[in-house]
Short mmCIF file of the C-alpha atoms (twelve columns), coordinates in Angstrom:
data_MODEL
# 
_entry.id   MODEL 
# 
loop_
_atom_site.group_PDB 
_atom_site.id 
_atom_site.type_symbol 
_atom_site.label_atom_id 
_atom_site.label_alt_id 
_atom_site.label_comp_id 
_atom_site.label_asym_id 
_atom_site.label_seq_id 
_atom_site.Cartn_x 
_atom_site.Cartn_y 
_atom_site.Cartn_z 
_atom_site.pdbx_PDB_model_num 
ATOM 1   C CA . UNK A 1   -15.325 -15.333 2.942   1 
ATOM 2   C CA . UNK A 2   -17.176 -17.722 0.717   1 
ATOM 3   C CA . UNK A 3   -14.923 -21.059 0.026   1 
ATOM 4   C CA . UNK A 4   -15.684 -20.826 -3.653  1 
ATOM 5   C CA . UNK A 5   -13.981 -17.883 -3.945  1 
ATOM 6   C CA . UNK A 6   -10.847 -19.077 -1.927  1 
ATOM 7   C CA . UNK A 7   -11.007 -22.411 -4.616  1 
ATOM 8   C CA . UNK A 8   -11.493 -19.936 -7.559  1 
ATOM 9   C CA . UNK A 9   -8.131  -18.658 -6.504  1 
ATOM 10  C CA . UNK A 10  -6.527  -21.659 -6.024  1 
ATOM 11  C CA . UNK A 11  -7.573  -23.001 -9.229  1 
ATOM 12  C CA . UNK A 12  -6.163  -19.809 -10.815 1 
ATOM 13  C CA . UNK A 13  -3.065  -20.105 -9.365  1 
ATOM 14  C CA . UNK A 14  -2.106  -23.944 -9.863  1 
ATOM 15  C CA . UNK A 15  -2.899  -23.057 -13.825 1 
ATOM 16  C CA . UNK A 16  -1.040  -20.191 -13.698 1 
ATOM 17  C CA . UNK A 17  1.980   -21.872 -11.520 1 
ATOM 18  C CA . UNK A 18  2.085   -24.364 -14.387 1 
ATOM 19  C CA . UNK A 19  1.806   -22.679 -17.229 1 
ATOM 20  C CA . UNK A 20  4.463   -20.482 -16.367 1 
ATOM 21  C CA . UNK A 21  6.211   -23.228 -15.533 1 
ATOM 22  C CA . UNK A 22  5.965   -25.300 -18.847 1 
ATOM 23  C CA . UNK A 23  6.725   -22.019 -20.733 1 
ATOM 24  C CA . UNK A 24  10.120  -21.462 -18.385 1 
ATOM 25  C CA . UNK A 25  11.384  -24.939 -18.982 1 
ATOM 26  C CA . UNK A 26  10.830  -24.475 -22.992 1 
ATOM 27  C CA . UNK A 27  12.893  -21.149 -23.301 1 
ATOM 28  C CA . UNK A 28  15.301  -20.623 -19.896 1 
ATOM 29  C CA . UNK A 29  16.357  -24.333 -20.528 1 
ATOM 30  C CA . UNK A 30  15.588  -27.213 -17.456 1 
ATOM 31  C CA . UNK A 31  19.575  -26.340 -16.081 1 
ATOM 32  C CA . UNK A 32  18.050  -23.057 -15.191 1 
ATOM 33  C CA . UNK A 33  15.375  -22.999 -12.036 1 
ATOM 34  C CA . UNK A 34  12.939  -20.356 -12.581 1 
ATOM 35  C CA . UNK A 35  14.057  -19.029 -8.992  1 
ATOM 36  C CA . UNK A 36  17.886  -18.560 -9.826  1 
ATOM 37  C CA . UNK A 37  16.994  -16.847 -13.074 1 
ATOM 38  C CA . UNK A 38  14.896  -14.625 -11.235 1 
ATOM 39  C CA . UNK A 39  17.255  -13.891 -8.804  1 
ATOM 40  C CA . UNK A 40  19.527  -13.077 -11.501 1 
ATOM 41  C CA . UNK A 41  17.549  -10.301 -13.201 1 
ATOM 42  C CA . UNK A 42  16.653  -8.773  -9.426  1 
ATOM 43  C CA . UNK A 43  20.592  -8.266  -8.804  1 
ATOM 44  C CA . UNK A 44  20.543  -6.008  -11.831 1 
ATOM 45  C CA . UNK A 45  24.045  -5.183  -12.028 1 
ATOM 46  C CA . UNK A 46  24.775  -4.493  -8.156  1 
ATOM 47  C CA . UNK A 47  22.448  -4.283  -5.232  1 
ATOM 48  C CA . UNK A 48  22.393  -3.953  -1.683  1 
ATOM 49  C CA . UNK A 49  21.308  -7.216  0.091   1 
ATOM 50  C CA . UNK A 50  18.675  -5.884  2.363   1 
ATOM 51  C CA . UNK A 51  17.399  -4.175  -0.314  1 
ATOM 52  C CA . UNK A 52  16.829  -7.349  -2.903  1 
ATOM 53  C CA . UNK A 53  15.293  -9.597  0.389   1 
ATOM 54  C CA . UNK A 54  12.721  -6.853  0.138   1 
ATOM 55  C CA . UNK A 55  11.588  -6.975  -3.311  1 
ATOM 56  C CA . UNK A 56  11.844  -10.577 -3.297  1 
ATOM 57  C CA . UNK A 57  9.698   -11.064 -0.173  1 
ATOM 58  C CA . UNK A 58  12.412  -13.612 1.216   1 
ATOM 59  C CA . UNK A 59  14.894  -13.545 4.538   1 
ATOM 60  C CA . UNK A 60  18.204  -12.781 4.043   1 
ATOM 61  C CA . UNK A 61  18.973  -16.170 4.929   1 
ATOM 62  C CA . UNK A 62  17.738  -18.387 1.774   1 
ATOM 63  C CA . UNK A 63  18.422  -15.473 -0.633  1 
ATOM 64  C CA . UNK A 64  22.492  -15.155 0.266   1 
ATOM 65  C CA . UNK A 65  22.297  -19.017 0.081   1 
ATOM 66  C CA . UNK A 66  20.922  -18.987 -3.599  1 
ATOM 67  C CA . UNK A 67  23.726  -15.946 -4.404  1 
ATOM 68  C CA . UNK A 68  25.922  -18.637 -2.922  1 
ATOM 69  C CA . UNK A 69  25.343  -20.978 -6.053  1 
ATOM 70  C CA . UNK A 70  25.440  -18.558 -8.723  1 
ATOM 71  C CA . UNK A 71  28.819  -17.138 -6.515  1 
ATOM 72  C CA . UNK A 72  30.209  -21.120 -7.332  1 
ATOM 73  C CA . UNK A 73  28.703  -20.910 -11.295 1 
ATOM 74  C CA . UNK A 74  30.889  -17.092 -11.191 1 
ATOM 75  C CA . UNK A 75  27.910  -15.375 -11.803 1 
ATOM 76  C CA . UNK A 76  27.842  -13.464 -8.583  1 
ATOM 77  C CA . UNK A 77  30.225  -11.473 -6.372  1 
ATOM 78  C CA . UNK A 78  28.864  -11.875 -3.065  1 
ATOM 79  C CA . UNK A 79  29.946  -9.512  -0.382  1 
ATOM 80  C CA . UNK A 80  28.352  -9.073  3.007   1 
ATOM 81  C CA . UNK A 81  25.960  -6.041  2.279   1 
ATOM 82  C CA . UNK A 82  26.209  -5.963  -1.706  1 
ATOM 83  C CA . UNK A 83  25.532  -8.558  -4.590  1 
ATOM 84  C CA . UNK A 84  27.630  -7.735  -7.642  1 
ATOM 85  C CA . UNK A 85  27.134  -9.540  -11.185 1 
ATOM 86  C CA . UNK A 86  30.290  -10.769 -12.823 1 
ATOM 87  C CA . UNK A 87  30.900  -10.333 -16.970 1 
ATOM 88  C CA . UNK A 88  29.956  -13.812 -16.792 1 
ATOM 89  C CA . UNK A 89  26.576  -13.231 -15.125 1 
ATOM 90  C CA . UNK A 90  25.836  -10.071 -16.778 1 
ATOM 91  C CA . UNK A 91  26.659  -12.208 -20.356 1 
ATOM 92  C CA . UNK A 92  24.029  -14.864 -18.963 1 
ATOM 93  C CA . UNK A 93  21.578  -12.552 -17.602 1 
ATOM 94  C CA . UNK A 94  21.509  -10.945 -21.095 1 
ATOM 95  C CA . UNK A 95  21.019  -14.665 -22.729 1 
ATOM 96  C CA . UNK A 96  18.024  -15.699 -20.321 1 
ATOM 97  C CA . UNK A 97  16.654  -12.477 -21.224 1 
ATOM 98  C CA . UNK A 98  16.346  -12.927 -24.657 1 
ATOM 99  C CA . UNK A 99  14.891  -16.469 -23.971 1 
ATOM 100 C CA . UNK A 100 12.424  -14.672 -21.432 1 
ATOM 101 C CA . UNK A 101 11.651  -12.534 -24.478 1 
ATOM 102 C CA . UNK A 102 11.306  -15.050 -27.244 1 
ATOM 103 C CA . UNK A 103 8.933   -17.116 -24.725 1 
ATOM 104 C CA . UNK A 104 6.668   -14.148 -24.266 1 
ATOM 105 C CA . UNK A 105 6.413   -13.055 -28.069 1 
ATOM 106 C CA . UNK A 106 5.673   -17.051 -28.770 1 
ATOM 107 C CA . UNK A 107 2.702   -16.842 -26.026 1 
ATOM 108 C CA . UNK A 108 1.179   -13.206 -27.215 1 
ATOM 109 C CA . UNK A 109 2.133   -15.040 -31.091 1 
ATOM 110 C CA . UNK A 110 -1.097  -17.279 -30.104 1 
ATOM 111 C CA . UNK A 111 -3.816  -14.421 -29.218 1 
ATOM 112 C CA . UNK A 112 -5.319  -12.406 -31.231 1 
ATOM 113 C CA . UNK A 113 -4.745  -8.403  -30.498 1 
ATOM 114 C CA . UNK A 114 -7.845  -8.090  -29.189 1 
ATOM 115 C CA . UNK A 115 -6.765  -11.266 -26.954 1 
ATOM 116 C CA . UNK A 116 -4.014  -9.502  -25.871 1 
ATOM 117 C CA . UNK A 117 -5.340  -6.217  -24.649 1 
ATOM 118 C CA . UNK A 118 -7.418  -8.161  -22.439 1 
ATOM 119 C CA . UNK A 119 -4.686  -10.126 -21.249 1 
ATOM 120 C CA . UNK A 120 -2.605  -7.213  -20.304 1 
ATOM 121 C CA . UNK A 121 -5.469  -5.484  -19.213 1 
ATOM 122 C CA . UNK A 122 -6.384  -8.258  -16.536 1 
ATOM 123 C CA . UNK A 123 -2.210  -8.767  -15.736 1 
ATOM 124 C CA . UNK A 124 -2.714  -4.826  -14.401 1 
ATOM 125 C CA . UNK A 125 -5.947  -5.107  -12.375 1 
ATOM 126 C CA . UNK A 126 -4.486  -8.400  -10.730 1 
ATOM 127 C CA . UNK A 127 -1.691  -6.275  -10.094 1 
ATOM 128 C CA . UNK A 128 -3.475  -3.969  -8.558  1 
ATOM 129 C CA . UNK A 129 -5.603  -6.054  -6.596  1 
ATOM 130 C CA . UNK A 130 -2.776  -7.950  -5.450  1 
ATOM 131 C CA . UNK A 131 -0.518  -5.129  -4.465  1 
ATOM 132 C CA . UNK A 132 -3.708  -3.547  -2.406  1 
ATOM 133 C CA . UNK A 133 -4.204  -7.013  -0.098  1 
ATOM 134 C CA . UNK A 134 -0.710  -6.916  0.130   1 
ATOM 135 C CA . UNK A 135 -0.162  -3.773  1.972   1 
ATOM 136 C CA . UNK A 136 0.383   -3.957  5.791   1 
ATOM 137 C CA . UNK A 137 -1.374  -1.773  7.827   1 
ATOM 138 C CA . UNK A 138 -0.082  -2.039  11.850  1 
ATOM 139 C CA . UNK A 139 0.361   0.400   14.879  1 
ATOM 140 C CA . UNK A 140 3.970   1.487   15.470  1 
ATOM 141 C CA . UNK A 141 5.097   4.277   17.990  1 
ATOM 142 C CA . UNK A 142 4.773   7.699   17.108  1 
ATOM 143 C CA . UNK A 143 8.608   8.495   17.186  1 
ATOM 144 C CA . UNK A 144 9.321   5.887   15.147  1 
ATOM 145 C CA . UNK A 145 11.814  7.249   12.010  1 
ATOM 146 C CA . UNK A 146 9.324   5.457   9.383   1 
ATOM 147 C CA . UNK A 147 6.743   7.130   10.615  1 
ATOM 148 C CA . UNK A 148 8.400   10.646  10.865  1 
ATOM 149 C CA . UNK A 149 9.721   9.967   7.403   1 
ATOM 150 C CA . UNK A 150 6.287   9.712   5.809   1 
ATOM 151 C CA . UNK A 151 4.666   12.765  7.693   1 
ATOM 152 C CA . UNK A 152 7.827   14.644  6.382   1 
ATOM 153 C CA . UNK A 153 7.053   13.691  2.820   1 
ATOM 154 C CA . UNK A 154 3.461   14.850  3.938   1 
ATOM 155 C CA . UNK A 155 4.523   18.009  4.170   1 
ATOM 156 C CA . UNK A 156 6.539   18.486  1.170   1 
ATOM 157 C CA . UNK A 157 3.639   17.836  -0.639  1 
ATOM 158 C CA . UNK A 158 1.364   19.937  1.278   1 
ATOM 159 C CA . UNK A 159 4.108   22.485  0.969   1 
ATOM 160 C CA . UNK A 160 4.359   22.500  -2.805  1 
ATOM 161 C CA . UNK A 161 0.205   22.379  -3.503  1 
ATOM 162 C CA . UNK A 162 -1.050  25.267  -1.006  1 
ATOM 163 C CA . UNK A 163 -0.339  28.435  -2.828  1 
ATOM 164 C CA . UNK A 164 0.566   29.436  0.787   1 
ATOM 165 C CA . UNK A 165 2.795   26.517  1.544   1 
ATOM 166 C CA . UNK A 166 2.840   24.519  4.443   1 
ATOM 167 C CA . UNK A 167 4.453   24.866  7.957   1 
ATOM 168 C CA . UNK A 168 5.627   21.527  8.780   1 
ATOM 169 C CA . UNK A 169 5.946   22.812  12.452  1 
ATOM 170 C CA . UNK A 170 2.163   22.419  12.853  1 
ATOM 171 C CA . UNK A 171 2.729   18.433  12.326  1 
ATOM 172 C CA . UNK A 172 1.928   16.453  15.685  1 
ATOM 173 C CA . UNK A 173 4.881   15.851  17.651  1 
ATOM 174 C CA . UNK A 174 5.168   11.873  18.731  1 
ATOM 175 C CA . UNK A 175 4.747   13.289  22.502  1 
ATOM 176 C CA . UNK A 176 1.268   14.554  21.475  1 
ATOM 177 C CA . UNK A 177 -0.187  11.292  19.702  1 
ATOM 178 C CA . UNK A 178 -2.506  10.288  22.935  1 
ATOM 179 C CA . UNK A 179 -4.380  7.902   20.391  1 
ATOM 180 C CA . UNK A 180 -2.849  5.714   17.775  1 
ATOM 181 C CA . UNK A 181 -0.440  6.235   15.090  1 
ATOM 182 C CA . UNK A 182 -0.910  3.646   12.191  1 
ATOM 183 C CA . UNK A 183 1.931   3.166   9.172   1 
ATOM 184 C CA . UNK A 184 1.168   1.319   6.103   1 
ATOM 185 C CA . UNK A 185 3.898   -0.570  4.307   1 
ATOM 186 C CA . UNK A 186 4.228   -2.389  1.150   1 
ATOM 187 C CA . UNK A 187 6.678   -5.324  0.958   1 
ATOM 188 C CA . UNK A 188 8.778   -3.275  4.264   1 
ATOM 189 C CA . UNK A 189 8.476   -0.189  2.265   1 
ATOM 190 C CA . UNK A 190 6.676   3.076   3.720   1 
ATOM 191 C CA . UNK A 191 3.620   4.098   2.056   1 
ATOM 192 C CA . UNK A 192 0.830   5.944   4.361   1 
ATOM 193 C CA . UNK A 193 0.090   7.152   7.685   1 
ATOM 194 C CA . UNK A 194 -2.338  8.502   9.634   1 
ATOM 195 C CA . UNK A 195 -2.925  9.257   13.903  1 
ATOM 196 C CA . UNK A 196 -5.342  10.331  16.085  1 
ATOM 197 C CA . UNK A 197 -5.454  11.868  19.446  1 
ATOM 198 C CA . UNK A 198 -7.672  12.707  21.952  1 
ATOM 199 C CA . UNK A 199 -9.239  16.145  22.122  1 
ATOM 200 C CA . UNK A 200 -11.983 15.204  24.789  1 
ATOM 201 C CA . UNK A 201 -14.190 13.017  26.933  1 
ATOM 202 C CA . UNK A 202 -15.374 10.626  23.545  1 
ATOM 203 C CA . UNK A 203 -14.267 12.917  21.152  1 
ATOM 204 C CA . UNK A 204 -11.130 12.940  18.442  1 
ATOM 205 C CA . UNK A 205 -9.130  14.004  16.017  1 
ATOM 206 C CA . UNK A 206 -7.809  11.947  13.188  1 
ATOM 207 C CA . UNK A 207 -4.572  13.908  11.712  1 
ATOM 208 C CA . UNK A 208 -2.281  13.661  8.857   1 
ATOM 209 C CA . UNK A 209 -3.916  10.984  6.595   1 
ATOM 210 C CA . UNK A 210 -1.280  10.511  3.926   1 
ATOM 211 C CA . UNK A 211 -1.027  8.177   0.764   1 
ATOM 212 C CA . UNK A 212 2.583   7.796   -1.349  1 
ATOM 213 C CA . UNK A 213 2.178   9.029   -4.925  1 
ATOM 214 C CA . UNK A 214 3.504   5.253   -6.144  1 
ATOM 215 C CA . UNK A 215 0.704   4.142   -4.205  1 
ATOM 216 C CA . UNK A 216 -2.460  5.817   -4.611  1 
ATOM 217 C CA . UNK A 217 -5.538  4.125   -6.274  1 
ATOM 218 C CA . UNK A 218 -5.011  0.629   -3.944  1 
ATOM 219 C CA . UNK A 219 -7.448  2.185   -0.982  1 
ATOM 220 C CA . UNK A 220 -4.854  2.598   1.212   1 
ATOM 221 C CA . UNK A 221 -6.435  5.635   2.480   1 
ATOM 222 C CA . UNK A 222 -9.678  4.242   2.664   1 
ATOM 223 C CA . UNK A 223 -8.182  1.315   4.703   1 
ATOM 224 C CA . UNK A 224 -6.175  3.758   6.852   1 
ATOM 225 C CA . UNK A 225 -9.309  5.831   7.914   1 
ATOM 226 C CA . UNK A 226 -11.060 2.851   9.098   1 
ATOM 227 C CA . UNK A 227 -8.632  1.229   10.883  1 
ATOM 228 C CA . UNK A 228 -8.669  4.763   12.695  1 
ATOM 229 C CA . UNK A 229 -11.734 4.900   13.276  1 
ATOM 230 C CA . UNK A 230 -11.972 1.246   14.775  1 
ATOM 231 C CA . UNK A 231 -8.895  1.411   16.870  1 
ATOM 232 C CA . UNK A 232 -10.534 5.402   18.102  1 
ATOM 233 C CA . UNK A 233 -13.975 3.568   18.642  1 
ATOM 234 C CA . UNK A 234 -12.843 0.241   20.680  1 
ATOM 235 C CA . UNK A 235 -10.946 2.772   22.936  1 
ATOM 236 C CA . UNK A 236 -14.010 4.818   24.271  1 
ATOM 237 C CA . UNK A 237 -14.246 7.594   21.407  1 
ATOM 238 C CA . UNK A 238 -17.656 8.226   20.254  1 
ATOM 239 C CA . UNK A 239 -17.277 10.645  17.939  1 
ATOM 240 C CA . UNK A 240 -14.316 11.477  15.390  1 
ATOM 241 C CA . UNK A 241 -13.546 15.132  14.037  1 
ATOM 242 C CA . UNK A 242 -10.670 15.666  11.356  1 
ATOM 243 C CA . UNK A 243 -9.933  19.011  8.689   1 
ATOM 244 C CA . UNK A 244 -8.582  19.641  5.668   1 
ATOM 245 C CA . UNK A 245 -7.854  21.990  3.322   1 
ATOM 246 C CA . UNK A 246 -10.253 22.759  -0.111  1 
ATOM 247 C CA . UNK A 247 -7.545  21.971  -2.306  1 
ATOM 248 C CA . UNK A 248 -7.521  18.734  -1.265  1 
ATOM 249 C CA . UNK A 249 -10.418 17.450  -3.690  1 
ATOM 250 C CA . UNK A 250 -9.065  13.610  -3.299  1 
ATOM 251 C CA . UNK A 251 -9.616  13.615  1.177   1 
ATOM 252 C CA . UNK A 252 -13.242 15.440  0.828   1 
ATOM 253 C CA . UNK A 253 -14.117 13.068  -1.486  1 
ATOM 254 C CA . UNK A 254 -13.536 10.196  0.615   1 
ATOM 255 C CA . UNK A 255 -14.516 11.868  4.030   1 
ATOM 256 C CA . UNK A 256 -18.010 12.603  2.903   1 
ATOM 257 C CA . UNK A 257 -18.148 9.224   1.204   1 
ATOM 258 C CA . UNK A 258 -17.044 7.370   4.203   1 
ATOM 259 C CA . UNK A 259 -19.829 9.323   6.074   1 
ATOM 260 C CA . UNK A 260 -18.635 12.538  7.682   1 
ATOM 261 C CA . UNK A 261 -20.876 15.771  7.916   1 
ATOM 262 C CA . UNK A 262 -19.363 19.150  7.474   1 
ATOM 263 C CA . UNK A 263 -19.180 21.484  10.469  1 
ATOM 264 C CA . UNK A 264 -18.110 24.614  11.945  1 
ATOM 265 C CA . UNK A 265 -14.431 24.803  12.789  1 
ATOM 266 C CA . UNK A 266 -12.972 23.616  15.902  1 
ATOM 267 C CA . UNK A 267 -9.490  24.151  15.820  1 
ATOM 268 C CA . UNK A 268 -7.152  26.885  15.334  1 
ATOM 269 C CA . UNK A 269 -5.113  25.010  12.180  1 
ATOM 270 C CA . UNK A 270 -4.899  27.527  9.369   1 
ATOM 271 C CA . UNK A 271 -4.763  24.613  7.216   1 
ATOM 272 C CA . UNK A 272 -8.004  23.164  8.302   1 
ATOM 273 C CA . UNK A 273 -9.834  25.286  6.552   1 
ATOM 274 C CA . UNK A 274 -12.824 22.594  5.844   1 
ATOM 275 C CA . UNK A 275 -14.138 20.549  9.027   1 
ATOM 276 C CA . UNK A 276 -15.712 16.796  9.531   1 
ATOM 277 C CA . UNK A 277 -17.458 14.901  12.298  1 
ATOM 278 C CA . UNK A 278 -18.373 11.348  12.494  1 
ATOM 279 C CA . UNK A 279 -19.992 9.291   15.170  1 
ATOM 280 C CA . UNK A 280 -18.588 5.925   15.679  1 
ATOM 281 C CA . UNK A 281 -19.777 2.964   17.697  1 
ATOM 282 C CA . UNK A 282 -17.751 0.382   19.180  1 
ATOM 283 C CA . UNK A 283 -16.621 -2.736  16.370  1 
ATOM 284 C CA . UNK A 284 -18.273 -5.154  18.972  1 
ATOM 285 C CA . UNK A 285 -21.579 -3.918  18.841  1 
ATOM 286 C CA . UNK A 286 -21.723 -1.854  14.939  1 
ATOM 287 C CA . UNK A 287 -24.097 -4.927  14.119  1 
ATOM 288 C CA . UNK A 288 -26.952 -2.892  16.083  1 
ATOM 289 C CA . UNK A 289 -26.976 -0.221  13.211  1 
ATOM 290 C CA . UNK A 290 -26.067 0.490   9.792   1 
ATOM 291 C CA . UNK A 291 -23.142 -1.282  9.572   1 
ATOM 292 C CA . UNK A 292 -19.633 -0.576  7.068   1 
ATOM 293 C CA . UNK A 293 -17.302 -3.734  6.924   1 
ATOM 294 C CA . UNK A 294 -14.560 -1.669  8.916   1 
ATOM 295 C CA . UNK A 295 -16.688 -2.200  11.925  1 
ATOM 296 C CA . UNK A 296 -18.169 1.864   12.418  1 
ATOM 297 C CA . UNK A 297 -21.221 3.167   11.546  1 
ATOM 298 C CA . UNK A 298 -23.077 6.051   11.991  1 
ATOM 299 C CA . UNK A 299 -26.481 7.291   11.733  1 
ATOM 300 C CA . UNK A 300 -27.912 8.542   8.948   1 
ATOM 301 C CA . UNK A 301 -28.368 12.219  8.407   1 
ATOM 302 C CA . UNK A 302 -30.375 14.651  6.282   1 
ATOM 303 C CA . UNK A 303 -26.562 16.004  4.869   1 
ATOM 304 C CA . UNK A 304 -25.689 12.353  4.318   1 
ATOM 305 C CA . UNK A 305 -28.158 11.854  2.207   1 
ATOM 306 C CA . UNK A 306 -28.482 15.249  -0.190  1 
ATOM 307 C CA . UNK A 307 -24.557 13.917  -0.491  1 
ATOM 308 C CA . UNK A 308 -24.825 11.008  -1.822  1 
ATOM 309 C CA . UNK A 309 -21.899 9.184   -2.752  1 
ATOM 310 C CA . UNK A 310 -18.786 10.665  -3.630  1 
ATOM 311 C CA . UNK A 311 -15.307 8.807   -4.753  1 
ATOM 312 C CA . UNK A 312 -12.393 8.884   -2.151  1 
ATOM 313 C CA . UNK A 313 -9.317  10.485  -1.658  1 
ATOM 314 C CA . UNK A 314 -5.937  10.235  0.131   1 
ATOM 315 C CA . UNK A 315 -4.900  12.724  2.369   1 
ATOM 316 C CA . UNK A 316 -5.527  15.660  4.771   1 
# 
């Protein structure tokens, strides 16, 4: 990682960190930190606590103590699971709101429109950018109720796009997963999943690939799949296999662009009706060939290269 860019993105966000700043102290007013007004508009009207340390990204610990102070200003009911907003609060949280509000339209006042389409324009790639480095993607145990959650919402898609629905008693059971089972999360929140098991000496199969509809477009699946792949190579497998089904336009486009050739079928999954092989070399030693920055590679191969490239997808 080049050091300009990691100053480029400092720089960006001490202007940004003061600008904001400058424009909160104008309309919230200086008796109002920018943190407590936030906090305010996160409780809503009532939320649970474990909940609103989520979204905020902080422990439970320094958000019940800033609920304490709002609790002394009667803004807040603070219970031991729940926040609650008095008629006091909900009368101030409507006021900052309006100041929030009149600070914006002042800012946007400046630009020009074609200013600020590129302004909002930027705000939602940064978002997107942002939210994409943001999501975690970590081993957990197969039987974990996370990861049985999302392969259940796997199949209720799957079950409502095949015109022949889906039997969600074909999903692996945890007892089966004799690779790795890999759960992405975004700020502690469930959002993809994806395992692989053995099926032989250096050969296996990478099952249930599976993006959230409120996250799609980041590259979570993208991400997913490699980290498969990695984990699958630096544990003796050489070569990868995985199937889908041709309604799933999204997962062929990113197997074949991530360098899998179609072949005959090798399992008995109704489902898979489409199958993919990759060869994978250890992350240690992918330097020695055509290298992909998720540490596999693969020869090339005449199907590889009538391909071409091809966008990606999310799921199998």
């Amino acid at each position: 990682m080049e050091g300009e860019q990691i100053e480029r993105v400092r720089d960006f966000n001490r202007y940004y960190t003061q600008r904001f700043s400058a424009l909160a102290d104008r309309f919230l007013g200086r008796d109002w930190p920018i943190g407590l007004a936030r906090l305010l508009f996160a409780v809503g009207v009532r939320c649970d606590l474990r909940d609103l340390c989520a979204r905020l990204g902080q422990n439970r610990d320094q958000v019940r103590r800033q609920l304490a102070a709002l609790a002394v200003q009667g803004l807040v009911v603070l219970g031991d699971r729940t926040a609650e907003l008095t008629d006091a609060g909900l009368r101030q949280r409507d006021e900052l709101n309006q100041r929030a509000e009149a600070g914006i339209a002042a800012l946007l006042g400046e630009l020009t429109g074609r200013q600020r389409r590129r302004l909002l324009a930027a705000q939602d790639e940064i978002r997107r950018v942002l939210r994409a480095a943001a999501v975690v993607v970590a081993a957990v145990p197969p039987d974990l109720p996370a990861a049985r959650d999302c392969l259940s919402r796997y199949a209720a898609e799957l079950d409502a796009t095949f015109p022949e629905g889906f039997d969600a008693g074909v999903l692996t059971c945890p007892d089966e997963v004799t690779g790795t089972q890999l759960l992405a999360t975004e700020q502690g929140r469930p959002v993809g999943c994806g395992l692989w098991l053995r099926l032989g000496p250096g050969v296996a199969e990478i099952r249930h690939l599976w993006v959230a509809p409120e996250a799609r477009g980041l590259g979570i699946g993208r991400k997913l799949l490699g980290r498969l792949e990695v984990d699958a190579a630096n544990r003796g497998i050489a070569t990868v296999r995985l199937g889908t089904h041709p309604l799933l336009t999204e997962a062929l486009a990113l197997y074949r662009s991530a360098g899998y050739d179609d072949i005959g079928g090798y399992s008995d999954n109704a489902y898979n009706q489409l199958a993919f092989e990759k060869v994978l070399v250890r992350a240690d030693v992918a330097g020695s060939g055509p290298g992909r920055a998720d540490g596999t590679c693969r020869p090339p191969s005449a199907s590889a290269s009538r391909r071409g490239a091809v966008a990606s997808g999310f799921r199998r």
